[in-house]
C-alpha positions, 0 to 999 in steps of 0.5 A: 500500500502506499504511505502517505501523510495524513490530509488534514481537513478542518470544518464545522457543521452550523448549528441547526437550534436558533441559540447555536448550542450544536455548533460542530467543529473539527477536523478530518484526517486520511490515514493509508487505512482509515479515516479519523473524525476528531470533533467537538462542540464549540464553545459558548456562553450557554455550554461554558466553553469548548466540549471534550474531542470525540475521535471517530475511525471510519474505515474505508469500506465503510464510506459510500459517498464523498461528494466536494461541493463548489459554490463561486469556483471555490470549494466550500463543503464536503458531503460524506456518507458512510454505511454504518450510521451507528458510528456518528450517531452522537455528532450533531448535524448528521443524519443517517451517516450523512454529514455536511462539512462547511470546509474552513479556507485554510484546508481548501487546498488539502480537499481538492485531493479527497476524492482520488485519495479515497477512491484510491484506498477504498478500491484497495480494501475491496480488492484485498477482501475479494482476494480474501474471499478468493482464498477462502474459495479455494481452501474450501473446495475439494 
């Protein structure tokens, strides 16, 4: 497999209450084998401050969807869906696995190499579970 750094994606996710009370912030980060979902409430006057980070690891296999979403020749949000919806369940702004992330500008560059990265690792871990399937296959047959 190849070896890279971990891409790291800042964003947020507003707050769907008038009062702001469920504001997400957090950042993303693409390992060779997983993805790590680090977030946390954002502080303010009504919670006394920031929440505790929650990390999340999101294998592969596990991420059906990944759509970058462009609004004025700029990249703005990410949309992500991941097949086990179990995983984010406790992350304000996620319904069913889907998350909305508003992309900060300082990550906007990091985004543009999401999709071929993903579709790259995703890809491989299929394979790899179809080669173990294959094995199995054959181990089983007289």
């Amino acid at each position: 497999m190849l070896e890279h750094d971990p891409v790291p994606i800042h964003f947020s996710i507003p707050a769907t209450d008038p009062l702001g009370r469920e504001e997400v912030v957090g950042k993303l980060r693409f390992f060779p084998d997983h993805v790590e979902l680090g977030w946390r409430l954002s502080g303010n006057v009504f919670t006394g401050g920031k929440g505790e980070l929650e990390l999340i690891k999101i294998p592969y296999p596990e991420i059906e969807h990944v759509e970058l979403v462009r609004q004025w020749f700029r990249l703005r949000h990410l949309v992500l869906r991941i097949s086990d919806p179990s995983l984010a369940q406790d992350m304000p702004g996620v319904t069913m696995g889907k998350m909305t992330l508003h992309i900060d500008a300082r990550s906007r560059t990091e985004a543009k190499k999401l999709r071929p990265l993903i579709d790259y690792n995703k890809s491989t871990f299929l394979l790899d579970a179809f080669d173990k399937q294959l094995a199995e296959k054959d181990n089983t047959t007289p």
